[in-house]
LOSE-821079 format. One line per field, with one value per residue (C-alpha): residue in three letters; x negated, z negated, y. Coordinates in Angstrom, 1 decimal, always signed. Layout:
// LOSE-821079
residuo	Ala; ...
c1	X; ...
c3	Z; ...
c2	Y; ...
This chain:
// LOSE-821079
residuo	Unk; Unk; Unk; Unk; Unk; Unk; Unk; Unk; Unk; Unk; Unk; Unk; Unk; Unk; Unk; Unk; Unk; Unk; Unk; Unk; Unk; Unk; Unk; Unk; Unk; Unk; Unk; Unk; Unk; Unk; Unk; Unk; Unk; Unk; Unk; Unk; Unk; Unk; Unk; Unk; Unk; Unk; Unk; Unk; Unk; Unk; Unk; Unk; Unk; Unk; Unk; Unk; Unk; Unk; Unk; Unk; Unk; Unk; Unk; Unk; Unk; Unk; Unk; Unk; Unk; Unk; Unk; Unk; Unk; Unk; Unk; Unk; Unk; Unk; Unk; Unk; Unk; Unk; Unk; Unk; Unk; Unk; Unk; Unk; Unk; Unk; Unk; Unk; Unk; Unk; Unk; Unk; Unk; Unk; Unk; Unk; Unk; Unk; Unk; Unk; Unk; Unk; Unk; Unk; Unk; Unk; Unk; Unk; Unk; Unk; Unk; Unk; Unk; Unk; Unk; Unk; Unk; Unk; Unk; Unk; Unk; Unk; Unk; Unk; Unk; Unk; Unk; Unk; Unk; Unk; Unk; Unk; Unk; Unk; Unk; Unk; Unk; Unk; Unk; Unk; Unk; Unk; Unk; Unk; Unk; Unk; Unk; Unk; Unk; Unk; Unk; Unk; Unk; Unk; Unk; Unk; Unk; Unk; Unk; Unk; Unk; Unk; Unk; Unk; Unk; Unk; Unk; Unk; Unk; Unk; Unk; Unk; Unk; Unk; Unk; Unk; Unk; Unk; Unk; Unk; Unk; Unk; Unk; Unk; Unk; Unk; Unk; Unk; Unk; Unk; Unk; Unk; Unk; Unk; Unk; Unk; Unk; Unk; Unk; Unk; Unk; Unk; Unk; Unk; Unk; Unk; Unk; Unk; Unk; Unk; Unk; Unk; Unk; Unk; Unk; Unk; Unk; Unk; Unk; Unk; Unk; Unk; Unk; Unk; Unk; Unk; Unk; Unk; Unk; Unk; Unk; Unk; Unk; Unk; Unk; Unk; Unk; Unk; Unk; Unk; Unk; Unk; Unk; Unk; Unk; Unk; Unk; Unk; Unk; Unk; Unk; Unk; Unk; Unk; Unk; Unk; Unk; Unk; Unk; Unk; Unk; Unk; Unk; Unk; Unk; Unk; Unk; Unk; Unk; Unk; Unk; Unk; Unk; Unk; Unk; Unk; Unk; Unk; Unk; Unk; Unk; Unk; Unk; Unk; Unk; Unk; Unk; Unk; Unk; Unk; Unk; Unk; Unk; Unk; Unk; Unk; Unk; Unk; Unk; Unk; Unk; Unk; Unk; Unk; Unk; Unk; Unk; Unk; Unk; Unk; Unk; Unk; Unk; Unk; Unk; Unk; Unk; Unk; Unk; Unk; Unk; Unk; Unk; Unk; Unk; Unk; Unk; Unk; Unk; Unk; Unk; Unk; Unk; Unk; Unk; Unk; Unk; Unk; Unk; Unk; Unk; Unk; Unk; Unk; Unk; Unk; Unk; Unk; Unk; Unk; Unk; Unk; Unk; Unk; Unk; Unk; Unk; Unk; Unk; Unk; Unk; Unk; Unk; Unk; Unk; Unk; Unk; Unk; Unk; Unk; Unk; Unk; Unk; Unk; Unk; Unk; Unk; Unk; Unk; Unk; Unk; Unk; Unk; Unk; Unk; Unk; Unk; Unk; Unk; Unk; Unk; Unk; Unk; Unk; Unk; Unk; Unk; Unk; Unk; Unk; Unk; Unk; Unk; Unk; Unk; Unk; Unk; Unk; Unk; Unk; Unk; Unk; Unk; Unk; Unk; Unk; Unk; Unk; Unk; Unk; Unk; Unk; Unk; Unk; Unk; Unk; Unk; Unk; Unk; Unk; Unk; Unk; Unk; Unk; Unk; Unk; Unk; Unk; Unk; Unk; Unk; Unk; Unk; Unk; Unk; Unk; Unk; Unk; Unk; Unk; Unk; Unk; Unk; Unk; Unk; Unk; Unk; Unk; Unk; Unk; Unk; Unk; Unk; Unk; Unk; Unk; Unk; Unk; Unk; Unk; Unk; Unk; Unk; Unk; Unk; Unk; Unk; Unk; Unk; Unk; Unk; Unk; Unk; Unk; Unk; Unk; Unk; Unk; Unk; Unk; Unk; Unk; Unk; Unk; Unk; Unk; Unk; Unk; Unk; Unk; Unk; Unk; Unk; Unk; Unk; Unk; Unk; Unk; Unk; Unk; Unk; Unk; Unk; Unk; Unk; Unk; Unk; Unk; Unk; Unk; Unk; Unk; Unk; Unk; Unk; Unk; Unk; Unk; Unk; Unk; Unk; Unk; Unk; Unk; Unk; Unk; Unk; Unk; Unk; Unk; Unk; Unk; Unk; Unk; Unk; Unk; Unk; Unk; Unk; Unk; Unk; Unk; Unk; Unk; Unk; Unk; Unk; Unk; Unk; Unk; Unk; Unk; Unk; Unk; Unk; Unk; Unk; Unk; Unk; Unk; Unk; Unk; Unk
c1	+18.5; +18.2; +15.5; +13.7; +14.1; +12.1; +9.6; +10.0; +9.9; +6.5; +5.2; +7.4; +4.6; +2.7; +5.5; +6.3; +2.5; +3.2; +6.5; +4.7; +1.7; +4.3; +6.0; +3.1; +1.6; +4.7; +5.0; +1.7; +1.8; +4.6; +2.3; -0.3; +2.8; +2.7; -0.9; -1.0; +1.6; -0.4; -3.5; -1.9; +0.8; -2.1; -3.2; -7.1; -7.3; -5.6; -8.3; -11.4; -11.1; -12.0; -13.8; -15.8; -12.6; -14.8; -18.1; -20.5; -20.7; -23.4; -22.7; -19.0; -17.1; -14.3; -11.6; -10.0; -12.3; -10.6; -7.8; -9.4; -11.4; -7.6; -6.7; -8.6; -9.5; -5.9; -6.0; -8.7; -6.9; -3.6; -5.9; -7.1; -3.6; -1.9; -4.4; -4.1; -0.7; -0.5; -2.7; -1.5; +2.6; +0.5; -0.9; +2.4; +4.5; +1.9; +1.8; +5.6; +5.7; +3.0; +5.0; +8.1; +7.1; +5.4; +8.8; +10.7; +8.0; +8.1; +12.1; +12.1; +9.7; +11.7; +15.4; +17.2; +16.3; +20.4; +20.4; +17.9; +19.6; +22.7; +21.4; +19.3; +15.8; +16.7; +18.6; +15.4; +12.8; +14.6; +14.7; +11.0; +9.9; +12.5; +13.8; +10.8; +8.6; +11.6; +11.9; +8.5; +8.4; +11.7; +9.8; +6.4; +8.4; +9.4; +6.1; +6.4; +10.1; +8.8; +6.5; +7.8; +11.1; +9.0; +7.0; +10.9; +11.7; +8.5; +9.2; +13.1; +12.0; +9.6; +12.9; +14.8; +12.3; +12.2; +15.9; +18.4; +21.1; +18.5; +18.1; +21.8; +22.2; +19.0; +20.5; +23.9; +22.2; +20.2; +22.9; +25.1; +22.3; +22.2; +25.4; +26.5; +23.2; +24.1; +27.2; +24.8; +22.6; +25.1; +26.7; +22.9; +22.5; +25.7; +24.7; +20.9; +23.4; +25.6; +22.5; +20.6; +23.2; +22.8; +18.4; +19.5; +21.4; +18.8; +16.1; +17.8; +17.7; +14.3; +13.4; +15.8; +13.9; +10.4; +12.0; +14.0; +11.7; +11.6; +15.2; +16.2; +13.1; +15.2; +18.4; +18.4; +21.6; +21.9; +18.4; +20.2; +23.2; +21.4; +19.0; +22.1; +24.3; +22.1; +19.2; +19.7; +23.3; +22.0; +19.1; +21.2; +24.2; +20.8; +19.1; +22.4; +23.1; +19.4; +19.4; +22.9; +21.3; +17.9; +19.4; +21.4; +19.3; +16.4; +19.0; +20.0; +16.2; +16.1; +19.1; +17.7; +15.0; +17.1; +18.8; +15.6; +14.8; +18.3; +17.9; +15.0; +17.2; +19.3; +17.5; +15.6; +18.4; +21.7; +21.1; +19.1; +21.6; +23.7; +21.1; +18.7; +15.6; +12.2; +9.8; +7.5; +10.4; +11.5; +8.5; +8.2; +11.4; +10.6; +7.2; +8.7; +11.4; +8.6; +6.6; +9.8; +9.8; +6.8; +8.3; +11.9; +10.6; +9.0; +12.4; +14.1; +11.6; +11.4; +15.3; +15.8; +13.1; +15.3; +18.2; +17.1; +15.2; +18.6; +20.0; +17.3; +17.9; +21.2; +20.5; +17.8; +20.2; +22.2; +19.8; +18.6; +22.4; +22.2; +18.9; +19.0; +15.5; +16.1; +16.8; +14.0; +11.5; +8.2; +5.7; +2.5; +3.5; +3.5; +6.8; +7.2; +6.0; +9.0; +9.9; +13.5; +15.6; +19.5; +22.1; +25.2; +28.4; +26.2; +28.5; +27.4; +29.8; +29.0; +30.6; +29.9; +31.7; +33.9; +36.3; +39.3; +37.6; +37.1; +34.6; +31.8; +31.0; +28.5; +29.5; +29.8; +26.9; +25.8; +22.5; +19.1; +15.6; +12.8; +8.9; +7.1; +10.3; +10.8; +14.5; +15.4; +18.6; +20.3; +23.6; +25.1; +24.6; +26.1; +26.4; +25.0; +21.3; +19.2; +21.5; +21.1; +17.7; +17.1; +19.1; +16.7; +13.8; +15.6; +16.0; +19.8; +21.8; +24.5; +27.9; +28.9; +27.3; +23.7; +20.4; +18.2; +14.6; +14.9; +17.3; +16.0; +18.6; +16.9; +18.0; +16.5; +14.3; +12.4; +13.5; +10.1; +8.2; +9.9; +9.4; +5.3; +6.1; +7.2; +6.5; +8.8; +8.3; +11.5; +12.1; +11.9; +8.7; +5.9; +2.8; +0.3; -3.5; -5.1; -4.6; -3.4; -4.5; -8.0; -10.8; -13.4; -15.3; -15.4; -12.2; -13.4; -14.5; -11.4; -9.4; -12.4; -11.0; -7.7; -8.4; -10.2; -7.2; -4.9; -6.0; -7.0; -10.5; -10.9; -8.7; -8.9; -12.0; -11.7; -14.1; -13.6; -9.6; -8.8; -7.9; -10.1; -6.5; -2.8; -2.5; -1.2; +1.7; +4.3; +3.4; +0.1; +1.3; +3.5; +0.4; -1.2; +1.6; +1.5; -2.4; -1.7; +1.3; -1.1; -3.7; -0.8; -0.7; +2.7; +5.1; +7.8; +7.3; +10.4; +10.2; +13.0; +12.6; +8.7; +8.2; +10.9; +7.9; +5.4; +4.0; +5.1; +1.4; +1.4; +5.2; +3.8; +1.0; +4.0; +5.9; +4.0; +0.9; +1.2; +4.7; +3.5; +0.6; +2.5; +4.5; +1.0; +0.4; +3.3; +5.0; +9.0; +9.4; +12.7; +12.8; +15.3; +15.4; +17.2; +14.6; +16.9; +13.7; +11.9; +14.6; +13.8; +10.5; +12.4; +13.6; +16.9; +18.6; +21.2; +24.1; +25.7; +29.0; +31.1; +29.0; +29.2; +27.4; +28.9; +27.0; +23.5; +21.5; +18.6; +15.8; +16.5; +20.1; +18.6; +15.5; +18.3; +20.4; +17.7; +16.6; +20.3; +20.6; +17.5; +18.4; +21.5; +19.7; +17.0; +20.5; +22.3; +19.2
c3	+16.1; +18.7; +19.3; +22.7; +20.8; +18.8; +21.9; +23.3; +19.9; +19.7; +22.8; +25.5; +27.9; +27.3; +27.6; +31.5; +32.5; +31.7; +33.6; +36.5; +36.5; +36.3; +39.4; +41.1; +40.0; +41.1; +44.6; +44.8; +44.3; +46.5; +49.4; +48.7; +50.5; +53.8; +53.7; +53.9; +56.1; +58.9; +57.9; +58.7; +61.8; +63.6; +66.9; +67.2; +70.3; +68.3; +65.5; +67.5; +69.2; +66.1; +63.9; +64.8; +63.5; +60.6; +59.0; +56.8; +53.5; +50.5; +52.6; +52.5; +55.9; +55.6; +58.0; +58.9; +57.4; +57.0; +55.9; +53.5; +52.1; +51.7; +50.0; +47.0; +46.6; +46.1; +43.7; +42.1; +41.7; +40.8; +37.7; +36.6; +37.0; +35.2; +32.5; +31.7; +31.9; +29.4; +27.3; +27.1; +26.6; +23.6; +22.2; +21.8; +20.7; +18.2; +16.9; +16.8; +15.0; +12.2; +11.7; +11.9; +9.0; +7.3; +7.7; +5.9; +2.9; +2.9; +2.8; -0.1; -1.8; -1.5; -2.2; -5.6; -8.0; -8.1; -4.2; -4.3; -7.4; -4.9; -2.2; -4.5; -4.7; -2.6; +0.4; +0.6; +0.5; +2.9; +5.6; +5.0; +5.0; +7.7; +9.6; +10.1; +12.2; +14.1; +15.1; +15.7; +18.1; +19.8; +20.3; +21.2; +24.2; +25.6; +27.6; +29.2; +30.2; +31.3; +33.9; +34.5; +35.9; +37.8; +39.4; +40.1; +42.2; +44.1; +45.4; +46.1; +48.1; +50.2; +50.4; +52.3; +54.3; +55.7; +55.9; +54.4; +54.0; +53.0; +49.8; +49.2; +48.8; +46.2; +44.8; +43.9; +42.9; +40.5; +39.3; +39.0; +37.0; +34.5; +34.1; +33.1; +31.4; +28.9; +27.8; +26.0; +24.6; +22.8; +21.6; +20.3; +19.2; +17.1; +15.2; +14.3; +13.0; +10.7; +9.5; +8.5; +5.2; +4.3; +3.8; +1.6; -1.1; -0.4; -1.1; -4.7; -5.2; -4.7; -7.3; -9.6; -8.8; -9.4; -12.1; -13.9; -14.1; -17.8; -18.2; -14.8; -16.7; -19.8; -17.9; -15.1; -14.3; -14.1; -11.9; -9.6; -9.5; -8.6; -6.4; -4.3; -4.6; -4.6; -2.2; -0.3; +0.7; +1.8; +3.8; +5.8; +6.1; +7.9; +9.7; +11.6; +12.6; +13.9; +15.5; +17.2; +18.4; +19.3; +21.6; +22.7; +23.7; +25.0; +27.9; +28.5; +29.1; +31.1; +33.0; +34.2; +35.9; +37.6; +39.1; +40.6; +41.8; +43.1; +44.9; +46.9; +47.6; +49.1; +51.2; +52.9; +53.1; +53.6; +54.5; +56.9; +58.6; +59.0; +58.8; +61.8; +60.4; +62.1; +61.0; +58.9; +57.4; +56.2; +54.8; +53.2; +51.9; +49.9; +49.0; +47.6; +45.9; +44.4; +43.2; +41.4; +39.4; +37.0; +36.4; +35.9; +33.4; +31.7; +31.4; +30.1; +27.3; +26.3; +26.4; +23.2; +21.6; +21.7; +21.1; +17.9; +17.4; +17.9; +15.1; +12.9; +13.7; +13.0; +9.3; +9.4; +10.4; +7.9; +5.2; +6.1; +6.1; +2.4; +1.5; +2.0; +0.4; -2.3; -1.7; -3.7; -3.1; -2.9; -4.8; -6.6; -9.2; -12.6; -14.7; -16.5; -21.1; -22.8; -26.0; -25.9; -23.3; -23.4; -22.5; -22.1; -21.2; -18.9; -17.4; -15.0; -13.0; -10.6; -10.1; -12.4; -9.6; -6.5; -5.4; -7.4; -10.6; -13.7; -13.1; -16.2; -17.1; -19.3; -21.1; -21.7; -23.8; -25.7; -27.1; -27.7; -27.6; -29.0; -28.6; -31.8; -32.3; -31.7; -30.9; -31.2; -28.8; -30.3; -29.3; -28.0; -24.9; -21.9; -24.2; -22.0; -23.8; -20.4; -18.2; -20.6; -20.6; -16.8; -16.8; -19.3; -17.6; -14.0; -12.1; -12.4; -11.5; -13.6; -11.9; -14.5; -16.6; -16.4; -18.3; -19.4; -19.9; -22.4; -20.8; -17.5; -15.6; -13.6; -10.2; -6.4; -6.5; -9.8; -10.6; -9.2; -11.3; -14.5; -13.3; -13.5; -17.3; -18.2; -17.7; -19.3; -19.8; -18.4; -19.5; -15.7; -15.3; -12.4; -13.8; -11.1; -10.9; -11.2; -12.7; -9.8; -9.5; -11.3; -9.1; -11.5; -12.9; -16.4; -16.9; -17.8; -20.9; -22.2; -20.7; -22.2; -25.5; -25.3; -24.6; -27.7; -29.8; -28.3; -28.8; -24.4; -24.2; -24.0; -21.7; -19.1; -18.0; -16.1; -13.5; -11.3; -12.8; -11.4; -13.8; -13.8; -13.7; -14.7; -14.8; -18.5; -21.1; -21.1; -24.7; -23.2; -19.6; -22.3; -24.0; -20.7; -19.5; -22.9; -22.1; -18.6; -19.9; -23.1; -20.3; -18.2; -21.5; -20.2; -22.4; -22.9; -23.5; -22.7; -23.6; -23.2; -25.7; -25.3; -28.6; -27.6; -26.8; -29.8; -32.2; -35.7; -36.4; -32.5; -33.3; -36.4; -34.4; -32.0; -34.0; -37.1; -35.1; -31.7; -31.7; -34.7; -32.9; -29.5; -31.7; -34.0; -30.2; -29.4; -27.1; -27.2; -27.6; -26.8; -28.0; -27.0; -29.3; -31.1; -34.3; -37.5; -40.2; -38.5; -38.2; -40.8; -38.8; -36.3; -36.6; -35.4; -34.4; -31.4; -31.8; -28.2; -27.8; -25.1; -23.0; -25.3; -28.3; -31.3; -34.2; -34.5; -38.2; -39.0; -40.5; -44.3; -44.0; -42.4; -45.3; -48.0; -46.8; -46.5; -49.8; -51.3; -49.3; -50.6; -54.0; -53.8; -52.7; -55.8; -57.7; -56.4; -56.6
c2	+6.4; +4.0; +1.5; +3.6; +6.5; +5.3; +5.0; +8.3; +10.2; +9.4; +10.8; +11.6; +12.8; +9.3; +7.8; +9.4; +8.8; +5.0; +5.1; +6.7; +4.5; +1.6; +2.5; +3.2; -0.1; -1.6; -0.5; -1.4; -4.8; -5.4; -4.0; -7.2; -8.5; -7.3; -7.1; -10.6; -11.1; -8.7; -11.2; -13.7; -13.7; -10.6; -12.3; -12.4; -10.6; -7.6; -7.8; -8.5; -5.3; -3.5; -6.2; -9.4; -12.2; -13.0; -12.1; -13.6; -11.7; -13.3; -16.4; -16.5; -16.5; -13.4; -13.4; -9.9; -8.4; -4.8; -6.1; -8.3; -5.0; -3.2; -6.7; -6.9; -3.1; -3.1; -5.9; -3.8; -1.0; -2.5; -3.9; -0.9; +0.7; -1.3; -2.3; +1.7; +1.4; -1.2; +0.3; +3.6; +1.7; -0.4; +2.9; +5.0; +1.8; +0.6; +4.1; +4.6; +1.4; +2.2; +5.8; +4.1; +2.1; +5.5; +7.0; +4.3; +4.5; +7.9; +7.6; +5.5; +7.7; +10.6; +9.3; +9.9; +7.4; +6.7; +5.7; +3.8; +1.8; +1.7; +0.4; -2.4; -3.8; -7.0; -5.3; -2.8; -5.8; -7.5; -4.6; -3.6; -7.2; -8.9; -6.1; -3.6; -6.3; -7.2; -3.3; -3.3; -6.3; -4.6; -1.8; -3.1; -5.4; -1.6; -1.9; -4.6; -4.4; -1.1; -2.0; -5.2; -3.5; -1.0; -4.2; -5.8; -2.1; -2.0; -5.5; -4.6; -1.7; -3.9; -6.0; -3.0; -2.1; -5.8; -6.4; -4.1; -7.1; -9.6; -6.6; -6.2; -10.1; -10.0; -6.9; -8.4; -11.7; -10.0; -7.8; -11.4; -13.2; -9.8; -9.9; -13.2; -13.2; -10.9; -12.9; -15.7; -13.1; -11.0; -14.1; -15.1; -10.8; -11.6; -14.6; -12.5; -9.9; -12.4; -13.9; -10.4; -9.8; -13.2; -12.8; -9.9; -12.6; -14.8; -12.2; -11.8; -15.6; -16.1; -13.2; -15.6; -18.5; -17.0; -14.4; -16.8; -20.1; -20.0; -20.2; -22.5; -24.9; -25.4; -26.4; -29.3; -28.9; -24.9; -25.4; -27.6; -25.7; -22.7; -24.5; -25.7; -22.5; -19.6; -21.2; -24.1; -23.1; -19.6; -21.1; -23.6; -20.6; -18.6; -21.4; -22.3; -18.9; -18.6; -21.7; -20.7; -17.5; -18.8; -21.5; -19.5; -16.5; -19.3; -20.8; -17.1; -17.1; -20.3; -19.4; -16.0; -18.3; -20.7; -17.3; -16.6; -19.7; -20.1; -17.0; -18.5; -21.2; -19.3; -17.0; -20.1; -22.7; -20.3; -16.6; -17.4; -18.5; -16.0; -12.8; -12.5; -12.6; -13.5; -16.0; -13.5; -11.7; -14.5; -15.3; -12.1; -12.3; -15.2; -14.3; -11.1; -14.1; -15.3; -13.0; -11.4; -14.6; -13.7; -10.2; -10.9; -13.7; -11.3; -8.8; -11.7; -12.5; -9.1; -8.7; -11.1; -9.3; -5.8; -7.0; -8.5; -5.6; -3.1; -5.6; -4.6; -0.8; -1.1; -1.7; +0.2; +3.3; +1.9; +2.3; +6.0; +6.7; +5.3; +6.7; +10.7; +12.5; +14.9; +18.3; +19.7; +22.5; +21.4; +23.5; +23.5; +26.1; +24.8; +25.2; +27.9; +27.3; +26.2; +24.6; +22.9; +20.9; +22.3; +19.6; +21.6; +19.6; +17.1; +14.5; +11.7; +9.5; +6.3; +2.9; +0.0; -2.3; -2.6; -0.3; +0.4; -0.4; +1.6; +4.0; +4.6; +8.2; +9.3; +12.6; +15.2; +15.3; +18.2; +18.3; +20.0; +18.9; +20.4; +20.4; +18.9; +16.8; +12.6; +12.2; +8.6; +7.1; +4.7; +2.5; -1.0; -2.1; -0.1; +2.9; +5.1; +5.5; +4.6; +6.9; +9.7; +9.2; +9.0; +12.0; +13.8; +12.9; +14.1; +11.3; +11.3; +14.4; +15.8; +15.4; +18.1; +20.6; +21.8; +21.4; +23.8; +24.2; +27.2; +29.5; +28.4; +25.9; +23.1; +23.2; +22.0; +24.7; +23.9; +20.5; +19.1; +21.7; +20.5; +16.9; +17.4; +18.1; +14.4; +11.1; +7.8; +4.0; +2.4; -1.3; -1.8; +0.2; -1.3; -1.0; -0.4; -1.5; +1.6; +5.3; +7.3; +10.9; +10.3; +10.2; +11.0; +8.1; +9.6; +8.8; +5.0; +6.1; +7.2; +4.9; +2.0; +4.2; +3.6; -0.2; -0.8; +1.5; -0.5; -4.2; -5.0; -4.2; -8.7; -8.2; -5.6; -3.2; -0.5; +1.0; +4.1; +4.3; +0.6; -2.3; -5.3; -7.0; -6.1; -10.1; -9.8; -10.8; -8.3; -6.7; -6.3; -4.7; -2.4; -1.5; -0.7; +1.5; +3.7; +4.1; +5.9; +7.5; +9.4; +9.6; +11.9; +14.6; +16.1; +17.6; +15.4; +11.8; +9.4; +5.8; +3.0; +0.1; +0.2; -1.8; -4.3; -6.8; -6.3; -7.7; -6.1; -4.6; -3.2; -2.2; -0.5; +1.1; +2.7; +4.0; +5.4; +6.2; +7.5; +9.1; +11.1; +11.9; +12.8; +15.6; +17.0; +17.5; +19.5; +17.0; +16.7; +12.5; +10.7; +6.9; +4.6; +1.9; -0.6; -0.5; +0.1; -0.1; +2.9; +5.5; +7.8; +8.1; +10.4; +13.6; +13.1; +10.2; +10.2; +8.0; +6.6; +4.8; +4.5; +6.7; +9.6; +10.6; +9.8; +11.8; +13.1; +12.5; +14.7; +13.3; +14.2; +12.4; +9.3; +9.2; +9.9; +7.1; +4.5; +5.4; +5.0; +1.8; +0.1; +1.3; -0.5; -3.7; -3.3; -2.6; -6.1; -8.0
């Protein structure tokens, strides 16, 4: 997709009303030329034998009086004209620009969870935040380089008509100054484009900065370090590449001015001289010079603006080509009852670093889980737990194998149906500031519930499903997220090291209230967790390792071998 595309895409037929008003608007102004050229070199006798040589009008003496009438009901018109050109250009590029940006959201909305990790927070953050407004301000220039230009060709045509080699001498000087114009500005384009990766590492920085204050506080010289490395080295790499390209693209700017001026240098002092032109034509030459000064400033300002803007595009192109939506079918119907989730030979491949490094797999796993059941996933770190659970839940796609919902595999025509049966607490969930899909205000009361149960009714109120404030420790934000999650009611409950940031009666609460409760309710539960003490709480317990699972114990085995093992600390003590 190219920048004018995106332009056209939103209304071709506005967009050819504009272009049409802009070259009428255009010729039009370049007749105010010869207008007042008549006006002016018209002998008297001519005029007075249709009009009195002036007339007093509201007190005002008004010479050539017709003409002057043409004059400014021209000027009038040329107002209007291009006002609704202008407006109309503003309408469709401020309405590409607000569903260019939809686009994108909708985009990132709809991409696989695993594309989205590829691509990475910072690199996303730094195209919606740098490179979106920069698209938009390419686009938004469109308008005025639009009618601008069509201003430029109504003023060239007045040009021919007054002397055809007077026209081919603008013409090529015009053409020159473009030219050699361009060579600054895609000099200047090129140092934009080196700078744009560079805001990406420098987007990830400042999350460490604001992220990682606690830690950088407790270390003065890994704060310094990072300060010098990760930010200040990054901003100076990107403020003299934009300095490089703004200088450069601002005497690209300067320069296309001087060509104009030079131009009316030339025409006066030299052409002149060796075209015959009369007195008025050369003094409609050079008021046509002039005039084309305000127009072709404008091209030139609006130039930089799209070039920087096709920069943008680039990497936005880039990050649709990096961000394809899922290939689901949409539907309302609600998945069909079922009671376990089949795992059969589920494998899962992707790239823990650069190319021509070990690749990690996950599988293949074979496993069943059942309603009325709490599965616990256990395992070091990089095991493979969190990708099986993200698997589970359906945000990661087998490479191998298939999963079943009963007999029932899960595919791109149900998987969004079986989606609407879970919800999951990741340890990088986002908590947002209000329950989403509850309108009704009696939800407060049993979300006012759940605060009071759950130790935040000091903390937070609620009031037609929003949160007085989200502003809270991250035990507490936990304890917030299990509230909206109970508040969903699906069937299968997925939680990633939720208890990781309790305290132990708010651990105890977890684990030997609510996930009992979740399976009296019929819900299939799936804990990742690191807890050792509350094992035998579970029905079965997963064991990962090296991205495959290792054993399963049943709940008797695990309550039989805590019992043993705290017999034989009674027995050594």
């Amino acid at each position: 997709m190219k920048l004018f595309d995106v332009f056209v895409k939103e209304s071709a037929n506005k967009v050819f009303i504009g272009l049409v008003t802009g070259v009428i608007t255009g010729i039009t102004f370049s007749l105010l030329i010869p207008l007042v050229l008549i006006a002016l070199d018209a002998p008297d006798a001519e005029l007075q034998e249709v009009v009195p040589e002036t007339i007093n009008w509201l007190r005002l003496e008004v010479t050539n009086p017709v003409l002057a009438v043409v004059f400014f009901a021209t000027c009038t018109f040329i107002i209007v004209l291009k006002t609704f050109s202008q407006s109309l250009m503003a309408s469709v590029a401020l309405n590409a620009a607000s569903n260019l940006r939809l686009s994108i959201y909708r985009r990132i909305n709809s991409a696989p969870i695993a594309q989205i990790e590829s691509v990475g927070q910072s690199k996303l953050v730094s195209i919606v935040t740098g490179d979106i407004p920069r698209i938009i301000a390419g686009v938004s220039a469109i308008p005025d380089l639009i009618i601008s230009l069509m201003s430029v060709l109504g003023v060239l045509a007045f040009m021919a008509f007054i002397s055809f080699e007077t026209f081919l001498f603008i013409l090529a000087t015009i053409f020159f100054g473009l030219v050699t114009y361009q060579v600054p500005l895609i000099i200047g384009q090129r140092h934009y484009a080196r700078a744009r990766p560079i805001y990406d590492k420098l987007h990830e920085s400042i999350r460490g900065i604001i992220f990682g204050a606690k830690e950088l506080k407790l270390n003065e010289e890994k704060r310094e370090t990072f300060y010098k490395e990760d930010l200040e080295s990054l901003e100076l790499q990107i403020r003299k590449k934009e300095k490089s390209g703004f200088i450069l693209m601002q005497g690209a700017n300067n320069y296309g001015d001087l060509i104009s001026f030079l131009a009316v240098g030339v025409v006066t002092f030299i052409i002149s001289n060796y075209i015959t032109l009369s007195h008025a034509q050369l003094v409609g030459v050079v008021m046509a010079l002039i005039y084309m000064i305000s127009p072709i400033h404008s091209i030139l300002q609006c130039l930089p603006l799209i070039s920087v803007g096709n920069v943008s595009m680039g990497r936005l192109n880039w990050l649709l080509s990096n961000l394809q939506e899922e290939t689901l079918q949409s539907t309302q119907e609600k998945a069909p009852e079922w009671q376990k989730i089949h795992l059969k030979n589920v494998c899962y491949d992707y790239n823990l670093g650069a190319k021509g490094k070990d690749k990690f797999q996950l599988g293949p796993v074979n496993l069943t889980l059942s309603k009325g059941e709490v599965t616990f996933i256990v395992g070091g770190n990089g095991s493979g737990k969190s990708t099986l659970s993200k698997m589970i839940t359906q945000h990661y796609l087998p490479s191998a194998g298939a999963i079943y919902f009963d007999n029932v595999p899960v595919d791109d025509a149900n998987r969004a149906s079986y989606r609407h049966t879970i919800t999951s607490i990741y340890s990088d969930y986002y908590l947002f500031n209000r329950i989403l899909g509850y309108k009704d205000s009696e939800v407060d009361t049993i979300v006012s519930d759940y605060l009071l149960e759950l130790g935040l009714a000091e903390k937070v109120t609620v009031q037609n499903g929003h949160f007085s404030t989200i502003s809270l420790s991250d035990g507490q934000k936990r304890r917030l997220a299990l509230l909206v999650a109970l508040l969903e009611d699906r069937e299968l409950y997925v939680f990633d090291e939720w208890a990781a940031d309790q305290d132990p009666s708010f651990k105890d609460t977890f684990y030997k209230h609510y996930l009992p409760q979740l399976r009296d309710q019929g819900k299939a539960v799936v804990v990742i967790t690191h807890d050792d003490r509350y094992f035998d709480l579970a029905d079965k317990v997963v064991w990962m390792e090296s991205g495959n699972v290792s054993r399963i114990s049943m709940s008797d085995v695990i309550k039989t071998d805590k019992y043993r093992s705290e017999d034989e600390k009674l027995g050594t003590a």
